[in-house]
Structures are given as C-alpha cells and as structure tokens.
C-alpha positions as CSV (number, residue, x, y, z in Angstrom):
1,X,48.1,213.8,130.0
2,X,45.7,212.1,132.4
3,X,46.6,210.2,135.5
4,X,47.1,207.0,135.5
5,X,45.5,203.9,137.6
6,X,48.8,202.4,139.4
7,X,49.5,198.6,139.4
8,X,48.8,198.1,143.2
9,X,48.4,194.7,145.0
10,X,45.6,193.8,147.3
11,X,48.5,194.0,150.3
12,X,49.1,197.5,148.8
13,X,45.6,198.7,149.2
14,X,45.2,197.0,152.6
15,X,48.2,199.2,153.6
16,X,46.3,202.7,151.9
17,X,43.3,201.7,153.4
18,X,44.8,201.0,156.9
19,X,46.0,204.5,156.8
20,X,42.3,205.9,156.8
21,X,41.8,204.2,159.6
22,X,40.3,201.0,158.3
23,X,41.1,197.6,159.7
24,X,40.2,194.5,158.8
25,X,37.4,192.7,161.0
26,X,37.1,189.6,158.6
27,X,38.0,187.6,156.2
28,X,36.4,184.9,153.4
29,X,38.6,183.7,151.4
30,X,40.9,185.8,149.3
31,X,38.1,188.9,150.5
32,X,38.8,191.1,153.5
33,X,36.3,193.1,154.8
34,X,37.1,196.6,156.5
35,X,35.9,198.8,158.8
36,X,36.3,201.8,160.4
37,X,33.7,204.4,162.2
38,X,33.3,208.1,161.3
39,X,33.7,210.9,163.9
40,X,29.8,210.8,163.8
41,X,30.0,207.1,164.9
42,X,28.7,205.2,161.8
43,X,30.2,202.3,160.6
44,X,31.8,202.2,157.0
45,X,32.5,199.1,155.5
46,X,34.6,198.8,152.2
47,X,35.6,194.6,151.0
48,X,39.1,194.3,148.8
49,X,40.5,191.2,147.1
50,X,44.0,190.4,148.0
51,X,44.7,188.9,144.7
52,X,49.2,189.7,143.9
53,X,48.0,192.4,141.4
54,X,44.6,193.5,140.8
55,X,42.6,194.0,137.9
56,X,42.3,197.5,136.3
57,X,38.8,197.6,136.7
58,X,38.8,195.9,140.2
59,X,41.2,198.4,141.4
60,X,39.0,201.3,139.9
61,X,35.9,200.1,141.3
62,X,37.5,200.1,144.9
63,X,39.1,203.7,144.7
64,X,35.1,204.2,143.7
65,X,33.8,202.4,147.2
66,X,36.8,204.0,149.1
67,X,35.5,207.5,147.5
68,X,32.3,207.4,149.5
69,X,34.4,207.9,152.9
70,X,37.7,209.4,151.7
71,X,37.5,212.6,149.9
72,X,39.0,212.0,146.3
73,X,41.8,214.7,146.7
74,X,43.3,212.6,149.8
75,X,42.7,209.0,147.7
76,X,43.9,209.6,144.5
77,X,47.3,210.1,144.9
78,X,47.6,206.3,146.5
79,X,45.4,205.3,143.3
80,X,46.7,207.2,140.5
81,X,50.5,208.1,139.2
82,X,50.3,212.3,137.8
C-alpha cells in the first residue's frame, strides 16, 4: 500500500515548516510567506495558504516547494501517513 497525503491545515504546515527553521516574514492575505537561510547563507523562500484544511493538490504541491530545501526522507513523514 502507498502512503498517503495527510489532511493537514495551513496552521499545521506553518508548525512543520517552523521546525525547519522557517518563519514567517510576511503575510497577504490568507498567504504567508517563509523564510529561512541555509548554512551557505542563501535565502529560501517557500508561500503556504492558511486555509482550515487544504486542498489535496495544494498540500502536494507545497511538500513539492518544501522538497527543494528539505530532503524528502525528513519531510514526508509530516506529509504523508505509512
């Protein structure tokens, strides 16, 4: 059986994200922008919706974004149920 994409809440990803060391530096709406700087220095940016429960697909494409500066194997056990 596959994994499967948990029901998570923009709050909930906020709180996964934060422990990465993101933090938000903005906000537009129901769009928070978050940032955080690699041991190199660079700046890595990632934007969630805080919508109560997100889309399947929303929720997909940000464990994509997150995937650029998280290794998978750390991130998908936030993401994904076994």
């Amino acid at each position: 059986m596959s994994p499967k994409l948990r029901a998570l809440s923009g709050k909930e990803v906020l709180i996964i994200l934060r422990h990465f060391g993101f933090e938000p530096i903005g906000q537009a709406g129901s769009h928070v922008k978050l940032r955080r700087r690699s041991p190199g220095g660079e700046k890595q940016t990632l934007t969630i919706i805080t919508h109560r429960e997100l889309d399947k697909g929303t929720l997909h494409a940000i464990f994509r974004q997150a995937c650029r500066f998280i290794p998978e194997q750390e991130l998908r056990p936030h993401f994904f149920t076994d």
